[in-house]
C-alpha positions in Angstrom: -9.0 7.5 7.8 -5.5 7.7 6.0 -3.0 5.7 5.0 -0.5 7.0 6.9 -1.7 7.0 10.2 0.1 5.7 12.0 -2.6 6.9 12.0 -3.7 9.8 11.3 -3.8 11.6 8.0 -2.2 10.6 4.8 -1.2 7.5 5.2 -4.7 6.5 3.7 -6.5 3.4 6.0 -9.1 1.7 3.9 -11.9 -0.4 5.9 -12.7 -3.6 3.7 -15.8 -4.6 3.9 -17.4 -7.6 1.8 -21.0 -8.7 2.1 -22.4 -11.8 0.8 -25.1 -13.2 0.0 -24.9 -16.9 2.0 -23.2 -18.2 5.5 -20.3 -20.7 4.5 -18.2 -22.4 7.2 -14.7 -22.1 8.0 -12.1 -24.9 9.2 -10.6 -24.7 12.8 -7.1 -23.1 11.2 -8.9 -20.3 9.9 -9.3 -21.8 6.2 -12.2 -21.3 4.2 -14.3 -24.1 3.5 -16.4 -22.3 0.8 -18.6 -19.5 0.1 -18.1 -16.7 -2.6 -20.4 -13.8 -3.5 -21.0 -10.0 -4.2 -18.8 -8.4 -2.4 -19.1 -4.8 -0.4 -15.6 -2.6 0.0 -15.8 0.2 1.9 -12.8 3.0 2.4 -12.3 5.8 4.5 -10.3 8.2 3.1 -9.5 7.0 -0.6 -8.1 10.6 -1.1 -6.5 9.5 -4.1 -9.5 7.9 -6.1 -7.3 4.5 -6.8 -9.2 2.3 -5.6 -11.9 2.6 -8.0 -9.9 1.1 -10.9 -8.1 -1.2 -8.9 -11.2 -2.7 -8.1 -12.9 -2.2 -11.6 -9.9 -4.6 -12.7 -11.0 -7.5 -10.4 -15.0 -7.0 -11.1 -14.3 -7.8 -14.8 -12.2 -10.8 -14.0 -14.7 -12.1 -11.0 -18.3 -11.1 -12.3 -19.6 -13.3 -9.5 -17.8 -11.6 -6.8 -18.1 -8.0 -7.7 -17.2 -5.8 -5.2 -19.0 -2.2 -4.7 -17.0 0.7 -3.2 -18.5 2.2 0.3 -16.5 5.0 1.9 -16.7 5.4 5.7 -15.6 8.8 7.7 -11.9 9.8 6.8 -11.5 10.1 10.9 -9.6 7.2 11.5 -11.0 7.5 16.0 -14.3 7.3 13.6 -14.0 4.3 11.4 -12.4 2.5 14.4 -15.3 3.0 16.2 -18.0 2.4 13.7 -16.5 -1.0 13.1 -16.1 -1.9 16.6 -19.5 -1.3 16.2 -20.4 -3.3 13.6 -18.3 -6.6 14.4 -19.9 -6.8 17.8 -23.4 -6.7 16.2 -22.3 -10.5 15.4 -25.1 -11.5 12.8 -26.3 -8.7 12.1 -22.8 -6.9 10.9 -21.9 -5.6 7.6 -18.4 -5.9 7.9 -17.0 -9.4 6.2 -13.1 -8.0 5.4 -11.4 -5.0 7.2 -8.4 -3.2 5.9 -7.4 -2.3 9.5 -4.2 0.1 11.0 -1.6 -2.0 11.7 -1.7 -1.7 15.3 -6.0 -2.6 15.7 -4.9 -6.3 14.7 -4.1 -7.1 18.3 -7.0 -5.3 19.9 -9.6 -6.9 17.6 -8.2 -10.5 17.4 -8.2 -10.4 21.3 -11.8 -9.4 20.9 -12.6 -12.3 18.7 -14.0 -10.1 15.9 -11.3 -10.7 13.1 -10.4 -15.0 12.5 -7.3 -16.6 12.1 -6.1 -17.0 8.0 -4.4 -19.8 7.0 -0.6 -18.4 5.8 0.1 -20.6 2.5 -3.0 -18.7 1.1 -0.9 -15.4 0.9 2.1 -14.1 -0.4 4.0 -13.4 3.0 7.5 -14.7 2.0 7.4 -12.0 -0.5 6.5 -9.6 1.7 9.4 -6.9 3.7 9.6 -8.7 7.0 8.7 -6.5 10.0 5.1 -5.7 8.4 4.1 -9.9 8.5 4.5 -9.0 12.5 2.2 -6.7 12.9 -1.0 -8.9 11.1 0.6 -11.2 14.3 -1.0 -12.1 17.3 -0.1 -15.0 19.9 1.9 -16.4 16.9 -1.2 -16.5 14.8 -1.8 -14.7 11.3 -4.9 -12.6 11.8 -4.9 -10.6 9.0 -2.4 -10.0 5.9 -0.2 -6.4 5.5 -1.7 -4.2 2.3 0.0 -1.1 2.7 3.0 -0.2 4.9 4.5 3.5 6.0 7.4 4.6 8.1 8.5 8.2 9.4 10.9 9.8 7.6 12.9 13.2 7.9 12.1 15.8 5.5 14.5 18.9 4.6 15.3 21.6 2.6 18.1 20.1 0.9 18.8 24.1 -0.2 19.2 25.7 3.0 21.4 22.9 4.2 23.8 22.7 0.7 24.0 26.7 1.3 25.0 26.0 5.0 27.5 23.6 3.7 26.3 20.8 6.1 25.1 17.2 5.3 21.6 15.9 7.0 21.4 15.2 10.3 21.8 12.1 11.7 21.5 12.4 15.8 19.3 14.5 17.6 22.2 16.6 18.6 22.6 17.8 15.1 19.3 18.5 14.1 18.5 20.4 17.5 21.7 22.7 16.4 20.7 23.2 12.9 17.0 23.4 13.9 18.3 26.5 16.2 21.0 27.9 14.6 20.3 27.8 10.4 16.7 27.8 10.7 16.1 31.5 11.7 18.8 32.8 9.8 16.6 31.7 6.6 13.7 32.6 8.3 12.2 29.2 9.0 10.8 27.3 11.8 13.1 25.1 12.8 11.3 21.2 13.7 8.1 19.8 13.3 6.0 16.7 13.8 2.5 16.0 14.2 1.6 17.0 18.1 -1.6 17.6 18.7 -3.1 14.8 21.2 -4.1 12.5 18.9 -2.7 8.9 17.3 -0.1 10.8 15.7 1.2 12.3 19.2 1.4 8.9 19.9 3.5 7.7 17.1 6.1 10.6 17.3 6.3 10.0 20.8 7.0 6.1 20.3 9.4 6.8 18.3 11.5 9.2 20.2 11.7 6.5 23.3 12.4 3.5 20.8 15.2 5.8 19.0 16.6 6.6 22.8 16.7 2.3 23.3 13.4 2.3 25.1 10.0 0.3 24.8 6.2 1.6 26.4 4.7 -2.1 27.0 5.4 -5.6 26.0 4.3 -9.2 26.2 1.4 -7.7 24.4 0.7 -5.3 26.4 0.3 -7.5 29.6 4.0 -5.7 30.7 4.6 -2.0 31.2 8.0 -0.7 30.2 7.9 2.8 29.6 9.6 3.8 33.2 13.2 3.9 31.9 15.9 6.5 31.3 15.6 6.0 27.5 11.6 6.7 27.6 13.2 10.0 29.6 15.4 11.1 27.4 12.9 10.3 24.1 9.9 12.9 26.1 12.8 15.1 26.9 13.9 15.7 23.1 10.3 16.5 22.7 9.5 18.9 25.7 13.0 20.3 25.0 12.5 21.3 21.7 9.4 23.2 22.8 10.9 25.2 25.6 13.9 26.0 23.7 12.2 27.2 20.6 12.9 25.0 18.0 10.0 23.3 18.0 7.5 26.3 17.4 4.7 26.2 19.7 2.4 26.4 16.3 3.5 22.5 16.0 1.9 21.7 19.4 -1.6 22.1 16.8 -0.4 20.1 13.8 -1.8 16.9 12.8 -0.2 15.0 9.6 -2.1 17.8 6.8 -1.4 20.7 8.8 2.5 20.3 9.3 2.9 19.1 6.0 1.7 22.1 4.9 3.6 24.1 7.0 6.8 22.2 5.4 5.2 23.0 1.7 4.7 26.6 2.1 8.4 27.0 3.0 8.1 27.3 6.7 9.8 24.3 8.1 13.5 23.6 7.8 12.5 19.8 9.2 9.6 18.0 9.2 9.2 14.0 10.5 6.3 12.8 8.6 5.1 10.1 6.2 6.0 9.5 2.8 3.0 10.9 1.6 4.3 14.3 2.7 7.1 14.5 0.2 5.4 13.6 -2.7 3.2 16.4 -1.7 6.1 18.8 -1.0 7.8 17.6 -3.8 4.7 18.4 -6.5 4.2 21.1 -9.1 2.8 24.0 -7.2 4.9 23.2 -3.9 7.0 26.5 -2.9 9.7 24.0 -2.2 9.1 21.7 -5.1 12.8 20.7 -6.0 14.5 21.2 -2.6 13.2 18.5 -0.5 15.2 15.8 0.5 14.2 13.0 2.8 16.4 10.7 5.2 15.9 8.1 8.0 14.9 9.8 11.2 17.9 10.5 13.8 18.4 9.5 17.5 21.0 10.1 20.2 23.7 8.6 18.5 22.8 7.4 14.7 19.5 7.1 12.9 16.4 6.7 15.1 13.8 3.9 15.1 10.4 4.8 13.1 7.4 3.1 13.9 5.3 1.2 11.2 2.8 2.9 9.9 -0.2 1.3 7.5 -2.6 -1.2 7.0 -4.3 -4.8 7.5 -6.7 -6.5 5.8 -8.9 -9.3 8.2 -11.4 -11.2 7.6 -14.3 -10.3 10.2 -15.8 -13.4 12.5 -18.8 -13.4 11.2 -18.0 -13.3 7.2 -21.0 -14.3 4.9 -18.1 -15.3 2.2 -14.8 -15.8 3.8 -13.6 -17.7 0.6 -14.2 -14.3 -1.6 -12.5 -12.3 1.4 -9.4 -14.4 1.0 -9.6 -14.1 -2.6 -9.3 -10.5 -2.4 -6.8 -10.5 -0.2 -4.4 -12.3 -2.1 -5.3 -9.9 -5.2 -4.7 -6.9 -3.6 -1.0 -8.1 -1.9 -0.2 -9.4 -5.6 2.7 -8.0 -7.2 1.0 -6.4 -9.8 -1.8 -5.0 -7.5 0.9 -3.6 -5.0 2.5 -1.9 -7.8 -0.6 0.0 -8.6 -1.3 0.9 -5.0 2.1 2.6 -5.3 2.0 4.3 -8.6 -1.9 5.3 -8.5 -2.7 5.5 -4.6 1.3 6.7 -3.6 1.0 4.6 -0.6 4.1 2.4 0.1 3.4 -1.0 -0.8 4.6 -3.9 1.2 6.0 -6.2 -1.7 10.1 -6.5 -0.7 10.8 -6.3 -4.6 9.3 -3.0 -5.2 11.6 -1.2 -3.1 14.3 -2.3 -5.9 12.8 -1.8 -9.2 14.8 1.4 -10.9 11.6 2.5 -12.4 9.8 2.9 -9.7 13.1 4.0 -7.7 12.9 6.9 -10.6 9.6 8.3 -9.8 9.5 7.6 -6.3 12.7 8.5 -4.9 12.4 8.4 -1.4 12.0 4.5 -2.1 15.4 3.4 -0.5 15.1 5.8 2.3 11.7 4.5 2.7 12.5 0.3 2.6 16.0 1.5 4.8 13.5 3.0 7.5 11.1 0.3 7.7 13.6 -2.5 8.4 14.4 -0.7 11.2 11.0 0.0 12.2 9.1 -1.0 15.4 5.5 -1.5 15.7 3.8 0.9 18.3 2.6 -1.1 21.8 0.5 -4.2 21.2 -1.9 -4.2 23.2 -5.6 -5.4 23.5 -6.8 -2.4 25.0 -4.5 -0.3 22.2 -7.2 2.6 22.0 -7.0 2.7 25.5 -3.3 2.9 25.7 -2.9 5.2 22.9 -5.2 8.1 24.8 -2.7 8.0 28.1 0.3 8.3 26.0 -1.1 11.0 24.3 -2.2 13.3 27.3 0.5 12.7 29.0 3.2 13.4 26.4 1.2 16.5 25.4 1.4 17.7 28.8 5.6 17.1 28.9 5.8 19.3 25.8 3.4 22.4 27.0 5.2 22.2 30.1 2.6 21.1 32.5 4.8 18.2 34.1 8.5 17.5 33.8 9.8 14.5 31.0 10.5 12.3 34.6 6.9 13.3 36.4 5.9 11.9 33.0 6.9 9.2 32.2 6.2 7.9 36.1 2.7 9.1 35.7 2.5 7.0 32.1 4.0 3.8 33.9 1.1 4.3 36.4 -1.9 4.8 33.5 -0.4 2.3 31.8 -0.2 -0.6 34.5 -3.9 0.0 35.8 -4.9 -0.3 32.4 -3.2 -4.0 32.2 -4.7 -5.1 35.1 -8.4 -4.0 34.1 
């Protein structure tokens, strides 16, 4: 599983796991009362190899606490389920300390298989502000953000100088360059990641929050997709498809695949996560040097992303719940989260980083990034978010290939949706 996930690929997800060797209690606000030990991580997806000396750093300083590394499947469906798994084996689980997608907090803190933490153990104030929401649930802090992602709009910053035209900021304009310039350099015009999967999910979030609309809230207890603006967000989609500038090719393409559609010079835009234009932007990239990245557009002015990355929670049942804390704080510590940027490129969630001119220097896409998570949503909270996540999927999927019409849709969603909240 991947960060950058919103879901999916690239955006790396770690599961944290920590085992101990003896039970310890915990106070009623979540608070450890004791208990430190060996610890157990494990990661799915560490497709960089950072962690390794990340955590090689905190062995030597905490000899008593050392943590071994344990990868799960790089699936993120598949770690979700193996730890679902695991935290409802109670005492016999494995799993002390998750690093969780953003959006799992609500589902397992409804469950009862993460505990609350205590905020003045963590560096939350420091943290950019729409990523403490999503460790959030009925007002409580069930787990602490570790690494944070938003979509972004790649382009070839060459075809468009040669064109004369700036990038697009509203749908309108990228559907007419996507169109119009694209073919006449021989590229695709639009891609995202549209297979049926979470990352269908995510790019289809985003095109109804960028068009003003919402798909559930009060937690998920309310459904709100049946709106014009969740109309016109599955119509920019489905449109795109039947008019060609949104090759059919993309209705296939997870995070890995479209980015390397972008990379091998096929794409004129591509929405993905950061991740992507590093990648683009490397030594042996064909367009290495002409990739330029900007907030993603909507109907009238930039578009609404959705949050992207990672929690780490502290599982009911935790043999050592002081250690997990511990190692929470580490790894959201400034000089921690500077590390998980420069040796794991995943966007940290430290405000402060997002400023500092040397890492602005080799990363970029840094202010772009911080502008695009400000203005980021988090996808639909909702206890049964696996659940939810599979209807908006299918049904989006069958907008774009033409199956139903945007409106038939979106009515069919609201319907899915609403006997799911009354299960």
């Amino acid at each position: 599983m991947r960060w950058i996930h919103a879901a999916g690929r690239g955006l790396l997800v770690l599961v944290v796991i920590l085992t101990g060797y003896a039970a310890s209690g915990v106070r009623a606000d979540g608070g450890a009362t004791g208990g430190r030990g060996p610890l157990t991580l494990a990661t799915a997806g560490d497709l960089t190899g950072y962690l390794g000396p990340l955590l090689a750093g905190w062995n030597r300083a905490h000899p008593a606490e050392k943590v071994t590394l344990v990868e799960l499947p790089d699936s993120a469906d598949e770690t979700r389920a193996q730890m679902a798994t695991d935290l409802r084996d109670g005492d016999r689980h494995r799993f002390d300390v998750l690093n969780i997608d953003v959006n799992w907090t609500t589902e397992f803190a409804a469950a009862g298989w993460i505990r609350p933490l205590p905020r003045d153990r963590f560096p939350l104030g420091a943290l950019l502000p729409p990523v403490v929401d999503t460790a959030t649930y009925e007002g409580r802090l069930y787990a602490v953000p570790y690494v944070t992602n938003a979509g972004l709009l790649l382009y070839r910053k060459d075809v468009l100088a040669a064109e004369g035209v700036p990038p697009p900021r509203t749908w309108a304009e990228l559907e007419r360059y996507a169109e119009a310039i694209a073919p006449k350099h021989g590229l695709a015009g639009y891609a995202g990641q549209f297979l049926p999967y979470e990352g269908l999910t995510v790019n289809a979030a985003e095109a109804v929050y960028s068009a003003g609309g919402s798909i559930l809230g009060d937690e998920g207890e309310r459904v709100t997709v049946d709106s014009a603006a969740a109309r016109e967000g599955v119509g920019f989609l489905a449109r795109g498809v039947r008019e060609g500038w949104i090759p059919r090719d993309a209705l296939a393409y997870k995070e890995e695949e479209s980015k390397q559609a972008f990379q091998d010079g096929r794409l004129l835009f591509l929405r993905n996560w950061p991740y992507a234009y590093v990648g683009a932007s490397a030594e042996g990239s064909k367009v290495a040097g002409k990739v330029g990245a900007v907030p993603l557009p909507g109907p009238d002015g930039p578009g609404t992303s959705v949050l992207g990355g990672s929690n780490l929670a502290v599982g009911a049942h935790a043999r050592h719940p002081d250690s997990a804390a511990r190692l929470i704080a580490y790894l959201t510590s400034e000089r921690v989260q500077r590390q998980v940027l420069t040796r794991g490129a995943l966007p940290p969630v430290r405000a402060d980083l997002y400023e500092d001119p040397e890492l602005v220097a080799a990363f970029p896409y840094l202010p772009t990034l911080r502008e695009s998570v400000l203005a980021a949503a988090p996808r639909p909270k909702s206890p049964r978010y696996d659940q939810v996540s599979l209807a908006v999927q299918a049904v989006v999927h069958d907008a774009m290939t033409g199956r139903q019409t945007p409106e038939a849709a979106v009515r069919r969603l609201a319907r899915e949706l609403a006997a799911l909240s009354h299960r």
